[in-house]
C-alpha distance (Angstrom), angle and dihedral (degrees) to the residues before:
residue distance angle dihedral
X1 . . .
X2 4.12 . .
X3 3.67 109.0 .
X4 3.50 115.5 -119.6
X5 4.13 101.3 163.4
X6 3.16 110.4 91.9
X7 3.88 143.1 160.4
X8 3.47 117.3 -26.1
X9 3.55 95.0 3.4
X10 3.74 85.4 61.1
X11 3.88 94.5 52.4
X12 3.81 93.7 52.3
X13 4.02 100.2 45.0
X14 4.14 74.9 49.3
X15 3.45 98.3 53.7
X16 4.17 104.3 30.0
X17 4.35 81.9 53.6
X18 3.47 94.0 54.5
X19 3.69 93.9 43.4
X20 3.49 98.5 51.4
X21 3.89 84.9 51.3
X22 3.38 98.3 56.3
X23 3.87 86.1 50.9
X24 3.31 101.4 55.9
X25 3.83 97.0 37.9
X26 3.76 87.8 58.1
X27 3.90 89.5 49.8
X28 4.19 87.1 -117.7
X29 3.76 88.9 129.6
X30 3.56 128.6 7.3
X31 3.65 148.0 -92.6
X32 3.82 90.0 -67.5
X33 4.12 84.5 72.2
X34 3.85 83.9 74.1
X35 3.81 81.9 75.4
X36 4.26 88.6 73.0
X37 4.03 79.6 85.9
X38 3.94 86.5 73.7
X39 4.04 99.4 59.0
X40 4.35 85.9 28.5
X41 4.20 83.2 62.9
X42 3.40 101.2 39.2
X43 4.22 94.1 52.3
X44 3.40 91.9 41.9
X45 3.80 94.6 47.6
X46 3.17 91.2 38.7
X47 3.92 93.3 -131.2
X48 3.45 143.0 95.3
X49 3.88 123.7 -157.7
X50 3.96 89.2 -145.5
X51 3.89 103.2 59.9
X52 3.37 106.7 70.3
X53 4.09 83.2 46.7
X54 3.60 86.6 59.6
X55 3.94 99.5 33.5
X56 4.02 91.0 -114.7
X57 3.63 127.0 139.1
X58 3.72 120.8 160.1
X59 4.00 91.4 -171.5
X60 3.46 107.9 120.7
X61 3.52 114.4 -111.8
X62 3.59 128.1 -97.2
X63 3.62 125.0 -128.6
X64 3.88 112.8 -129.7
């Protein structure tokens, strides 16, 4: 797997997983919180399954 995650990107998809986590865990919202695993993986794996499907990367580019 190519990292394509990067940055800010990486922060948010952090950040939003973990929140919707919380959420659910505390019964604020419901089972559909458990979804917070999705953007939680893809930060901290730095890779998301749907990118290269849609040609995005928001790596920044490396200089050869």
């Amino acid at each position: 797997m190519k990292a394509n995650v990067g940055g800010i990107d990486r922060i948010l998809r952090i950040v939003l997983g973990v929140i919707l986590i919380a959420l659910a865990a505390t019964g604020t919202v419901g089972w559909w919180g458990w979804l917070g695993v999705i953007p939680l993986a893809t930060g901290v794996f730095r890779f998301c399954p749907a990118y290269p499907l849609l040609g995005i990367s928001s790596c920044p580019m490396k200089k050869n």
